[in-house]
Every structure is written in structure tokens, then in C-alpha cells.
C-alpha positions as CSV (number, residue, x, y, z in Angstrom):
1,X,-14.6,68.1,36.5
2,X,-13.0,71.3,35.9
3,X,-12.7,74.9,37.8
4,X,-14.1,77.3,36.0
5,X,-11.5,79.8,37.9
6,X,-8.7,77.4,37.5
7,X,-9.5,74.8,35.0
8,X,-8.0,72.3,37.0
9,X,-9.7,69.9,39.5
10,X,-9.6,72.5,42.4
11,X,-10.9,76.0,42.8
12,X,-9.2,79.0,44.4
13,X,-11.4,78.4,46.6
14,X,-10.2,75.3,47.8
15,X,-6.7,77.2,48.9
16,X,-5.6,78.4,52.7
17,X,-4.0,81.8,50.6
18,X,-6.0,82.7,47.6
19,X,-9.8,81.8,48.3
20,X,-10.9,85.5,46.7
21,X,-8.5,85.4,43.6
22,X,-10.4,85.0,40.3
23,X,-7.9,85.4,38.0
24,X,-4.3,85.3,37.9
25,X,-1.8,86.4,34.9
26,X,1.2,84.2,33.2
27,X,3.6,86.4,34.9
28,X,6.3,84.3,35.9
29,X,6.5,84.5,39.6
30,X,6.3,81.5,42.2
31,X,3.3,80.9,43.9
32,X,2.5,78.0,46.1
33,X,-1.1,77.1,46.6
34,X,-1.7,75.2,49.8
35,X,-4.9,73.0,50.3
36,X,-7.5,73.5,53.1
37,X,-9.7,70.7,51.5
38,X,-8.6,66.9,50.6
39,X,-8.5,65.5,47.3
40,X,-8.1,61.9,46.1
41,X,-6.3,61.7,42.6
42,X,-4.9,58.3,40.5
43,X,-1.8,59.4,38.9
44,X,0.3,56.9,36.2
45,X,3.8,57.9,36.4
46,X,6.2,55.8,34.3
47,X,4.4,52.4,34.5
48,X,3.2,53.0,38.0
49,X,0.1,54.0,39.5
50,X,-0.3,55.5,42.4
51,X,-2.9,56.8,44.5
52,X,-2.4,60.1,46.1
53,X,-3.6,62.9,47.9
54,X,-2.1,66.3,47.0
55,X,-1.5,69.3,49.7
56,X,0.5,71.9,47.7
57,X,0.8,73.4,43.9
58,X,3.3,75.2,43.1
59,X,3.6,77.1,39.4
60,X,6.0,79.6,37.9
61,X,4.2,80.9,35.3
62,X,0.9,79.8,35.4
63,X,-1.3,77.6,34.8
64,X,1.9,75.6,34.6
65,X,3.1,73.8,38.0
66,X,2.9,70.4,39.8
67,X,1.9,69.2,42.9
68,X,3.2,67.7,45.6
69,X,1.5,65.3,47.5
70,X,1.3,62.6,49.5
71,X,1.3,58.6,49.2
72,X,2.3,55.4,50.7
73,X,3.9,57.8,53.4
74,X,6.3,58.8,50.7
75,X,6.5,62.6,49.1
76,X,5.2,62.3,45.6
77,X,5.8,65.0,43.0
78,X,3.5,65.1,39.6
79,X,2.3,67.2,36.9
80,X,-1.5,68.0,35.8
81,X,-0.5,65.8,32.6
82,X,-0.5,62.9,35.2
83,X,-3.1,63.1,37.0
84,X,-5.5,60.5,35.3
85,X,-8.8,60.9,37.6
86,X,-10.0,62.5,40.8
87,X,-11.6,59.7,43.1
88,X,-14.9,61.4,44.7
């Protein structure tokens, strides 16, 4: 299920620092989105899968970015393109 603000799994909404953006440009400037709600998402990296529970996006130009997140008590970094499901 996709954002119709964000096309991604999450909403603005869903951040501590932008909950009233609607839109933002391609301009390339860093912007870190930091969760205030908890989301579940299977990622395959390399052969690996991993279950993990991202708290922060960070894109220079967006829509492009990754996440970083958290699993096994281990920092996890991943990409949208690796992000296989989000676990309700």
C-alpha cells in the first residue's frame, strides 16, 4: 500500500518534522524524515532477509533516499528497491 503524498509505504504524516507537507520538489537538498509511528518491513539484501523496523529516511533529491532502521539490535541501512513487504 502506497501514500498518495509520498508514494512510499509511509505518509508525511507518519513524520515527527513534516506532518503538514504535501508536496516536496526534487531539489537536491538533505532532508531526514524521522518516524513517530512503527513500521514492520521484510527487506532481501544480498541473499539475506531480514526483518526490520525503520526509524529514519533520509533523501537528497527526492523521492530518492534509504532508511535506516533497526534489526537484530544491529543498524541496518536499505533502499525502497529492498524493501519486499510491509508486515501489518
Amino acid at each position: 500500500m502506497q501514500s498518495n503524498d509520498t508514494e512510499k509505504f509511509w505518509s508525511f504524516k507518519d513524520t515527527k518534522t513534516h506532518k503538514s507537507v504535501t508536496y516536496i520538489s526534487n531539489v537536491n537538498v538533505v532532508r531526514t524524515f524521522l518516524f513517530n509511528r512503527s513500521f514492520l518491513v521484510r527487506i532481501k539484501l544480498e541473499k539475506e532477509t531480514k526483518y526490520v523496523i525503520p526509524y529514519k529516511y533520509t533523501s537528497v533529491k527526492w523521492p530518492n533516499g534509504f532508511y535506516t532502521g533497526i534489526s537484530d539490535n544491529l543498524l541496518v541501512m536499505f533502499t525502497d528497491d529492498e524493501i519486499k513487504d510491509v508486515v501489518n
